[in-house]
N, CA, C and O atoms as a GROMACS GRO file, in nm:
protein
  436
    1UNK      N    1  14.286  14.916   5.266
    1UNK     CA    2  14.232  15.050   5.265
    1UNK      C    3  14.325  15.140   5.184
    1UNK      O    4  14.444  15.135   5.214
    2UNK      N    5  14.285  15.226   5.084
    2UNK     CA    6  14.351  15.274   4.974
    2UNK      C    7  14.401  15.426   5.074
    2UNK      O    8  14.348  15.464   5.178
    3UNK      N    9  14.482  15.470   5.022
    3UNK     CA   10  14.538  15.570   5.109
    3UNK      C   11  14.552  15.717   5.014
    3UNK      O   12  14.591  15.750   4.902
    4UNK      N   13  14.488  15.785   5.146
    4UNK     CA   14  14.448  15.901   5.071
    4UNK      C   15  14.499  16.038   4.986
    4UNK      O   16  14.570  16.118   5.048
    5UNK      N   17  14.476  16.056   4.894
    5UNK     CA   18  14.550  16.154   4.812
    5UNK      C   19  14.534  16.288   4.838
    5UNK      O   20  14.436  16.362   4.828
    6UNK      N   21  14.685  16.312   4.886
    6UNK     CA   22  14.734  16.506   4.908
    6UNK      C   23  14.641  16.584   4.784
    6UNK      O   24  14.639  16.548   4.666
    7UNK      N   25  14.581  16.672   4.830
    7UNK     CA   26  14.534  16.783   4.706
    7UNK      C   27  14.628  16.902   4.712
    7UNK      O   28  14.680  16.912   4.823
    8UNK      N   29  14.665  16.994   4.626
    8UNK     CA   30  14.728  17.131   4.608
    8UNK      C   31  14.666  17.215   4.689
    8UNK      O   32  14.544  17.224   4.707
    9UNK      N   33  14.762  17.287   4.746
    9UNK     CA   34  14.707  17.389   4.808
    9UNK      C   35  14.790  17.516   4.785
    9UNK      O   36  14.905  17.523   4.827
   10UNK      N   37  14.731  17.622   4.716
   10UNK     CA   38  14.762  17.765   4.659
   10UNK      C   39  14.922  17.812   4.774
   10UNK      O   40  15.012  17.861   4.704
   11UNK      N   41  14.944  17.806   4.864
   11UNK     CA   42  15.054  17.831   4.948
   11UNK      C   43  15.145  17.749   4.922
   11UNK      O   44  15.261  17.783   4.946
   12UNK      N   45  15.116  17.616   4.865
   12UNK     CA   46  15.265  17.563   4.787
   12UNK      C   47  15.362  17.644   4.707
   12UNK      O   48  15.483  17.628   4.697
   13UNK      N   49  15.283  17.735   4.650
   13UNK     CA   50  15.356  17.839   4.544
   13UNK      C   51  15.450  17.905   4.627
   13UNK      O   52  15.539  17.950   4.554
   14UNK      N   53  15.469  17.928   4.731
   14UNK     CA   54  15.568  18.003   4.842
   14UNK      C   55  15.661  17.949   4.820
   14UNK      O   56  15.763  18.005   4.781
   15UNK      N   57  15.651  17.849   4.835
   15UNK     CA   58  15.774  17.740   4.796
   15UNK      C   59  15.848  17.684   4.707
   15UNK      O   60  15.941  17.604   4.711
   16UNK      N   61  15.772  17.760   4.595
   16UNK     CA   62  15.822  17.746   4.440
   16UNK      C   63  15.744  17.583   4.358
   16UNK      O   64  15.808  17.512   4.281
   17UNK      N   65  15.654  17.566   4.385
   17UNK     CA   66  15.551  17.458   4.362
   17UNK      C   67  15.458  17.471   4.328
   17UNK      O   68  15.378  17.542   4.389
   18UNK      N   69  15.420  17.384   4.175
   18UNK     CA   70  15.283  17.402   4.128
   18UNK      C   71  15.238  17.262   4.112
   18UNK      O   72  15.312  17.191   4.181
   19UNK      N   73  15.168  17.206   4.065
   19UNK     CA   74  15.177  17.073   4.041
   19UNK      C   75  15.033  17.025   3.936
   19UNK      O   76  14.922  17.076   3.921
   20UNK      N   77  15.113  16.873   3.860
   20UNK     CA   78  15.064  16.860   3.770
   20UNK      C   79  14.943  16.704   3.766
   20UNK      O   80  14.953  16.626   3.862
   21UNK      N   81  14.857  16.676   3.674
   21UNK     CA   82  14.804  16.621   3.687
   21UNK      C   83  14.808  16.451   3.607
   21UNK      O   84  14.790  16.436   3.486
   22UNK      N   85  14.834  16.331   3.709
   22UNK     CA   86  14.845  16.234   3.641
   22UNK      C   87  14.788  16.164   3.714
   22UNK      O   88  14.793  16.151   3.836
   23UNK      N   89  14.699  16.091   3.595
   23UNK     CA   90  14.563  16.026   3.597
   23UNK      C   91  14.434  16.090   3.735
   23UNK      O   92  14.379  16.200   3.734
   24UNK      N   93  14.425  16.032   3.791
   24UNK     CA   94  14.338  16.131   4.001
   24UNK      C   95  14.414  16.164   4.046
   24UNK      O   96  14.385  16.170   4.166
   25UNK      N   97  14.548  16.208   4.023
   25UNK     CA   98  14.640  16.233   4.105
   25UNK      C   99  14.703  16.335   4.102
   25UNK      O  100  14.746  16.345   3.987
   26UNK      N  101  14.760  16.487   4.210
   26UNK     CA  102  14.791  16.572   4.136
   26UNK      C  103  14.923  16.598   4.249
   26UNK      O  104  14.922  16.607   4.372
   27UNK      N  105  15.050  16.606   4.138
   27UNK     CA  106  15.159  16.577   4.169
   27UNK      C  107  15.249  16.686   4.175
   27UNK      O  108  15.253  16.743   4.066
   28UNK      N  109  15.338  16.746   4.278
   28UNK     CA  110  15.417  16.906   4.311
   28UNK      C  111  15.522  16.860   4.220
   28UNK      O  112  15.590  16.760   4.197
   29UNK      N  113  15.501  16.998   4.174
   29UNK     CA  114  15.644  17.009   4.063
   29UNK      C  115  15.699  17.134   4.100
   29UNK      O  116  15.643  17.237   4.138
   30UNK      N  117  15.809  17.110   4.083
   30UNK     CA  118  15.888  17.247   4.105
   30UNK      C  119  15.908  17.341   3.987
   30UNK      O  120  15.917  17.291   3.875
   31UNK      N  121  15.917  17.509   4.006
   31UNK     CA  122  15.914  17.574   3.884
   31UNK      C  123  16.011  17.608   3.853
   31UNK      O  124  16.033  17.679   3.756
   32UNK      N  125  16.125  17.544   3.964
   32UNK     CA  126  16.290  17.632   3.906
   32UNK      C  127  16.359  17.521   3.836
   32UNK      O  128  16.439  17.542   3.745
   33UNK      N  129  16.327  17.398   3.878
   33UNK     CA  130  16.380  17.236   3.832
   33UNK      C  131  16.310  17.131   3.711
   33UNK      O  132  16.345  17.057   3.618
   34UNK      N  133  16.157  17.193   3.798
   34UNK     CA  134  16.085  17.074   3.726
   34UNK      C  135  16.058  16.957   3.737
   34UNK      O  136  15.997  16.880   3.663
   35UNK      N  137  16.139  16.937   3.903
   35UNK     CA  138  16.163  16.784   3.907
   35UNK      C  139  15.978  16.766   3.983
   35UNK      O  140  15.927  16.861   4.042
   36UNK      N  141  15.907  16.633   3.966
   36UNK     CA  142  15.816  16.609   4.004
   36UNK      C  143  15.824  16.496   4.146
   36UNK      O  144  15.905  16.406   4.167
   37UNK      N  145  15.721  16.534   4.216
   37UNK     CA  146  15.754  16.437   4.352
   37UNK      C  147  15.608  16.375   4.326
   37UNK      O  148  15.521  16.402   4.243
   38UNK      N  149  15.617  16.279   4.431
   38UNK     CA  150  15.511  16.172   4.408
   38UNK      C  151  15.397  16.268   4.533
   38UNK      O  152  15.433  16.355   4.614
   39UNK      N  153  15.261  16.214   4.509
   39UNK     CA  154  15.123  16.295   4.579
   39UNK      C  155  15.162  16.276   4.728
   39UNK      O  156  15.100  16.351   4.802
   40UNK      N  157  15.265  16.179   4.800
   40UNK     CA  158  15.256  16.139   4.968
   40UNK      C  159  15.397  16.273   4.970
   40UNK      O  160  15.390  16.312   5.087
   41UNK      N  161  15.481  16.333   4.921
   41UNK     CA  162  15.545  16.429   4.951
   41UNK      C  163  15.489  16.541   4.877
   41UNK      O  164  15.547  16.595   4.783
   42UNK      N  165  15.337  16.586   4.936
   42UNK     CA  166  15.268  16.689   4.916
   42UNK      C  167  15.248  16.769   5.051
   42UNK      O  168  15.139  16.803   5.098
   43UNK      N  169  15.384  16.794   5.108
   43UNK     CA  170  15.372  16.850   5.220
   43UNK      C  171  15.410  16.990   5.249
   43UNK      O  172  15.468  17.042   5.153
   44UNK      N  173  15.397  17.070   5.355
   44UNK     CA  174  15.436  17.180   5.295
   44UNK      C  175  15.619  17.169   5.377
   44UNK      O  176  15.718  17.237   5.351
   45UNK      N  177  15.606  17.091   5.445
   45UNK     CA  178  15.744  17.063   5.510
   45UNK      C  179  15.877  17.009   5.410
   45UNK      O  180  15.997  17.035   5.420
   46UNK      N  181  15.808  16.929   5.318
   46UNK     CA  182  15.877  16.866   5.261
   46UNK      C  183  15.939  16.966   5.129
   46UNK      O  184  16.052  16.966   5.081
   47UNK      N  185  15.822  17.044   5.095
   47UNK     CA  186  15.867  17.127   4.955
   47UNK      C  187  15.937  17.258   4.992
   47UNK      O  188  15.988  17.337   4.913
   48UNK      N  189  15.932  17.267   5.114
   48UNK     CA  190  16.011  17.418   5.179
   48UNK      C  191  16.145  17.360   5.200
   48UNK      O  192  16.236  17.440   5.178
   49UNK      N  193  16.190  17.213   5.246
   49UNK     CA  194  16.305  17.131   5.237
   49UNK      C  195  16.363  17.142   5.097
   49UNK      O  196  16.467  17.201   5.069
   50UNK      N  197  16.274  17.070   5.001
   50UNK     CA  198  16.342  17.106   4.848
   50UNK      C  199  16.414  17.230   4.783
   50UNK      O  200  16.507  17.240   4.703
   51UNK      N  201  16.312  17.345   4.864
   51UNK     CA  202  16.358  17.463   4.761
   51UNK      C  203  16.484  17.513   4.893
   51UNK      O  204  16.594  17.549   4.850
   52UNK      N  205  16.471  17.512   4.977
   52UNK     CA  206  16.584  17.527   5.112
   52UNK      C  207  16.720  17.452   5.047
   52UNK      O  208  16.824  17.516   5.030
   53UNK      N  209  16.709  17.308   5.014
   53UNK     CA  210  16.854  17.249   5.028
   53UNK      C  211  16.895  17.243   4.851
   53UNK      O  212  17.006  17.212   4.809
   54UNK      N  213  16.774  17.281   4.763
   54UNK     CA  214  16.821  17.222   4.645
   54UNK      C  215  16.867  17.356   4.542
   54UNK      O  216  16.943  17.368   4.446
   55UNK      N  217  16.779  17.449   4.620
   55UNK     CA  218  16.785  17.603   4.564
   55UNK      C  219  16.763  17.742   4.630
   55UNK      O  220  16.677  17.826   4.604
   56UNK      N  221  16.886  17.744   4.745
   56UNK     CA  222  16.886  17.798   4.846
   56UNK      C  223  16.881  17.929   4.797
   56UNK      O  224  16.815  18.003   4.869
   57UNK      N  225  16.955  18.008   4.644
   57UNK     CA  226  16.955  18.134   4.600
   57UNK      C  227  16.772  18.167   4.589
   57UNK      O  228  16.735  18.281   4.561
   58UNK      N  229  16.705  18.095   4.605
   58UNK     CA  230  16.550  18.142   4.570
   58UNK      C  231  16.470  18.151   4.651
   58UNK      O  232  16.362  18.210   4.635
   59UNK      N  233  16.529  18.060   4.816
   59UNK     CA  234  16.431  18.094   4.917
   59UNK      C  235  16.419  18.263   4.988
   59UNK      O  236  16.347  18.269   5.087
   60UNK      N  237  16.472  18.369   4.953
   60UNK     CA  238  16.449  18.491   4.980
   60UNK      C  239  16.331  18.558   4.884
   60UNK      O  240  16.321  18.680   4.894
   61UNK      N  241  16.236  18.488   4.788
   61UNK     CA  242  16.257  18.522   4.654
   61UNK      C  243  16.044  18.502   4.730
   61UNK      O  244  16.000  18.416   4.806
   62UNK      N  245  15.976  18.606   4.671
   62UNK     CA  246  15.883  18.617   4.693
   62UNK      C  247  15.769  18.538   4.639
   62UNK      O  248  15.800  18.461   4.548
   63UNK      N  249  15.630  18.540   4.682
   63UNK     CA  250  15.499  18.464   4.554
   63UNK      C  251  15.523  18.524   4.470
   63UNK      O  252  15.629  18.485   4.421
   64UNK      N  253  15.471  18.627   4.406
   64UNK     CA  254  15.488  18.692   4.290
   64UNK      C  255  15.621  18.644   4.183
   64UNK      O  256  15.616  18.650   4.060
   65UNK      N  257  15.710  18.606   4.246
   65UNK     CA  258  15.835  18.563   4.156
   65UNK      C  259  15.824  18.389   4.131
   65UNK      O  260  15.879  18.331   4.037
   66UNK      N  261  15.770  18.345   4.198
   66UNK     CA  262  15.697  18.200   4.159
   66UNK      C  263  15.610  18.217   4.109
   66UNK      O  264  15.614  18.160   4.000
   67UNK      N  265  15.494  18.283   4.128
   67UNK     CA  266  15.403  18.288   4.069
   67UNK      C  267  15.404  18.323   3.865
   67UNK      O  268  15.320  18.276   3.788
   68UNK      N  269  15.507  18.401   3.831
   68UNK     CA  270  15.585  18.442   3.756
   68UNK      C  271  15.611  18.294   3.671
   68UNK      O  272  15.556  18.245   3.572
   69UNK      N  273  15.731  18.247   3.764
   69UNK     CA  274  15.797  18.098   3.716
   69UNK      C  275  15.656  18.027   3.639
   69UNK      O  276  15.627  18.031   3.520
   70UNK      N  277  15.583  17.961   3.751
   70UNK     CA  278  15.484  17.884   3.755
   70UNK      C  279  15.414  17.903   3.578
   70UNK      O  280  15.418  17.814   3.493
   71UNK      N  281  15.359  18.032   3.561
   71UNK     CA  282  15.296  18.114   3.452
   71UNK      C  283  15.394  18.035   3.328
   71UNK      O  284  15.370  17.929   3.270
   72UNK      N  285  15.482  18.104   3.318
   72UNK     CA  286  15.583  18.073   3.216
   72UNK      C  287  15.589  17.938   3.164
   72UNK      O  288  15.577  17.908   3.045
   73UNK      N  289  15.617  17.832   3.295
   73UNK     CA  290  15.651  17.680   3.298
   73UNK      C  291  15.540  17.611   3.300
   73UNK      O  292  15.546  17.489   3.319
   74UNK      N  293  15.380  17.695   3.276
   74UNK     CA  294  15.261  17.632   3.231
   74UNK      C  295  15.267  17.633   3.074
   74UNK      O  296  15.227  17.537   3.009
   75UNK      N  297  15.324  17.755   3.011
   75UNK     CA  298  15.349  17.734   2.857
   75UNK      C  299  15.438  17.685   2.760
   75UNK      O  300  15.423  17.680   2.638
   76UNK      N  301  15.560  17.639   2.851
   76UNK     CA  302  15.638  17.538   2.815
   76UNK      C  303  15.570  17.411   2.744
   76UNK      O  304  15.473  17.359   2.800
   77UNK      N  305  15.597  17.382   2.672
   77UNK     CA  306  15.565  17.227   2.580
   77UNK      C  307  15.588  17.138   2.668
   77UNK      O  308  15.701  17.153   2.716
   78UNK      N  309  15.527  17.045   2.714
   78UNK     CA  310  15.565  16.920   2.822
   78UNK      C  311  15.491  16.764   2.751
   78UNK      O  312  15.396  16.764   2.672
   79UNK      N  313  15.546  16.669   2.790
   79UNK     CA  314  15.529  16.542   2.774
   79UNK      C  315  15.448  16.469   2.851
   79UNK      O  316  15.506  16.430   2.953
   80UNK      N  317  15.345  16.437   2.844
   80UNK     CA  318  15.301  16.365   2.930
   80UNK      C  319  15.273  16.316   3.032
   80UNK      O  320  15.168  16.273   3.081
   81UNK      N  321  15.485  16.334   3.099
   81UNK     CA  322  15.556  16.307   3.234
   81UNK      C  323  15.569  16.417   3.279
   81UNK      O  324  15.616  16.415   3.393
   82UNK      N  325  15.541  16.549   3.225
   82UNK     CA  326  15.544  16.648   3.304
   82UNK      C  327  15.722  16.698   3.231
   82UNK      O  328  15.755  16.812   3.262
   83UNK      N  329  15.776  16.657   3.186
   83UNK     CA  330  15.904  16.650   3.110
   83UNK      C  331  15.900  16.732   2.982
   83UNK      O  332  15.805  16.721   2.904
   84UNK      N  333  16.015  16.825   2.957
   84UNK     CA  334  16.026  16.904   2.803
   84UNK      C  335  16.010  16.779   2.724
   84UNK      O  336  16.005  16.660   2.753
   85UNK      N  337  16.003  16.858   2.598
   85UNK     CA  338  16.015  16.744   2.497
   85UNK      C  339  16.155  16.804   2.412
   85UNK      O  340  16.177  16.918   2.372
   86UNK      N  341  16.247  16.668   2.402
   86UNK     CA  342  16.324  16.792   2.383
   86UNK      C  343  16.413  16.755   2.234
   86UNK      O  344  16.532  16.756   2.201
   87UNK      N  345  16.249  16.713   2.149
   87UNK     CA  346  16.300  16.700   2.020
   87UNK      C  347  16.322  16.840   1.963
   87UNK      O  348  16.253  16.922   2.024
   88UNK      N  349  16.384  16.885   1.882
   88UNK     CA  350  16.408  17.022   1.827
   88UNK      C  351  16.373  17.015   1.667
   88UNK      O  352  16.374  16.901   1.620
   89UNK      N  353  16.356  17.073   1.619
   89UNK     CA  354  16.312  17.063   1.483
   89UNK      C  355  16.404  16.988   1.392
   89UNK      O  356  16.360  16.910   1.307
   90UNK      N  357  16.538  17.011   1.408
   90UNK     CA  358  16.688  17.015   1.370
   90UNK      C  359  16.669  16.816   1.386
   90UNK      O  360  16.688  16.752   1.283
   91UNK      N  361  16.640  16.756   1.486
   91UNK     CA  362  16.644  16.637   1.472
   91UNK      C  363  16.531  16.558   1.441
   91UNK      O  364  16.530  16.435   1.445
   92UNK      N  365  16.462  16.611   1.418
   92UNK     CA  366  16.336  16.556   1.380
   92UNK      C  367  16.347  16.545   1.235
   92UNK      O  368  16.323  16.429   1.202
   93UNK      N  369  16.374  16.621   1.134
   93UNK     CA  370  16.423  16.667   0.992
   93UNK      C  371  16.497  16.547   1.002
   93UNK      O  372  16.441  16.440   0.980
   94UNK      N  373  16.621  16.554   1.034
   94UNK     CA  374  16.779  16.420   1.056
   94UNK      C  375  16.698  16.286   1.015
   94UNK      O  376  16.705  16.225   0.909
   95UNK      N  377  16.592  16.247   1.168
   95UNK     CA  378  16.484  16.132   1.147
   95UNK      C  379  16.443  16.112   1.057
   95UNK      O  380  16.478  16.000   1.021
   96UNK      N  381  16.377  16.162   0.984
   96UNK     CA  382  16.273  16.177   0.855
   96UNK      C  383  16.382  16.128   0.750
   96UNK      O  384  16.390  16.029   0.679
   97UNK      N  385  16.463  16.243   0.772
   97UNK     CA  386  16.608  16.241   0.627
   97UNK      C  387  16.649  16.079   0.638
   97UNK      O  388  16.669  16.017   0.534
   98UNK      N  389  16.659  16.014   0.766
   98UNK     CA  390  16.774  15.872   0.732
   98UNK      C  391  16.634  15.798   0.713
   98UNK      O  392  16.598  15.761   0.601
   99UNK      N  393  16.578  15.783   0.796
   99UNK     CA  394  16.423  15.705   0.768
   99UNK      C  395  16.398  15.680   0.572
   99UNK      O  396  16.392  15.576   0.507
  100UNK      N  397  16.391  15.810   0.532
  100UNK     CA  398  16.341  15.807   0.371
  100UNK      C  399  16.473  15.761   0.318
  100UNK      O  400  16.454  15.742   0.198
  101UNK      N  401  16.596  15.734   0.349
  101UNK     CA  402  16.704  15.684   0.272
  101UNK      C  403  16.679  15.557   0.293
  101UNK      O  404  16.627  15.497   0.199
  102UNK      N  405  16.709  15.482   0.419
  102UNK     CA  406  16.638  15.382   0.427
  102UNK      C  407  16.509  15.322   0.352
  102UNK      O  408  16.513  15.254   0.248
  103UNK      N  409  16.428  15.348   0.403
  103UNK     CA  410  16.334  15.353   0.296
  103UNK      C  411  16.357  15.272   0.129
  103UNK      O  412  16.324  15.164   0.079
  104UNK      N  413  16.418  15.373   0.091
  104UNK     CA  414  16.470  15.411  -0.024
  104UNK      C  415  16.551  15.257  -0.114
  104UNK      O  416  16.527  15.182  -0.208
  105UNK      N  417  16.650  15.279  -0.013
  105UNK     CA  418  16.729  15.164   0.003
  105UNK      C  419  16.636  14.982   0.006
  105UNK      O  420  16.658  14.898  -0.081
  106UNK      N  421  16.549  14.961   0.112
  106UNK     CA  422  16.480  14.872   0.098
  106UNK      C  423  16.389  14.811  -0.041
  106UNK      O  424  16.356  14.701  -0.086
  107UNK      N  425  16.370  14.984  -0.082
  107UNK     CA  426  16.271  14.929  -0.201
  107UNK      C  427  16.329  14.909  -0.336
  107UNK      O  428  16.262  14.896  -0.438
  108UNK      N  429  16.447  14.908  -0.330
  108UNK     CA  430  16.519  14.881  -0.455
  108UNK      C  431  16.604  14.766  -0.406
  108UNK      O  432  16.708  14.774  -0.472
  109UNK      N  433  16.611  14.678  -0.334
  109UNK     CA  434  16.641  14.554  -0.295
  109UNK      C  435  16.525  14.429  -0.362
  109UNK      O  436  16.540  14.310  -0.335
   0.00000   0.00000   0.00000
């Protein structure tokens, strides 16, 4: 018997929690960290624990100021995993640059 999947519920945000979607599954992420928990620690016990022991300066800290976070860390660029991407232009150029030397190199062999 397949076991059933936590849904979001809008009062996670109290807690500094929004959460993201992978594959039927929708997974609490935190908006001060980012770190993602799996759908069975979709509790509200468990995410008031996180922001309590992991980021105690924020549990005084209202919805509106998550709600805030949340906004922001929806327009962040993310990966797939819910993760920055954290190529920068600066190394991506570098890539390209040794790639075409290479390149370069091969075809005059």
């Amino acid at each position: 018997m397949p076991k059933a999947k936590r849904k979001y519920i809008d009062t996670f945000l109290d807690y500094g929690f929004t959460f993201i979607e992978r594959g039927d599954e929708q997974l609490p992420q935190c908006v001060i960290c980012f770190k993602t928990f799996s759908n069975a620690s979709m509790k509200a016990c468990q995410l008031k624990q996180h922001l309590s022991n992991t980021h105690p300066q924020f549990t005084d800290k209202n919805r509106s100021f998550f709600k805030m976070k949340a906004f922001s860390f929806k327009k962040m660029k993310l990966d797939s995993t819910g993760q920055f991407q954290t190529h920068s232009n600066a190394v991506v150029t570098a890539f390209y640059a040794v790639s075409f030397q290479v390149a370069k190199t091969k075809q005059t062999t």
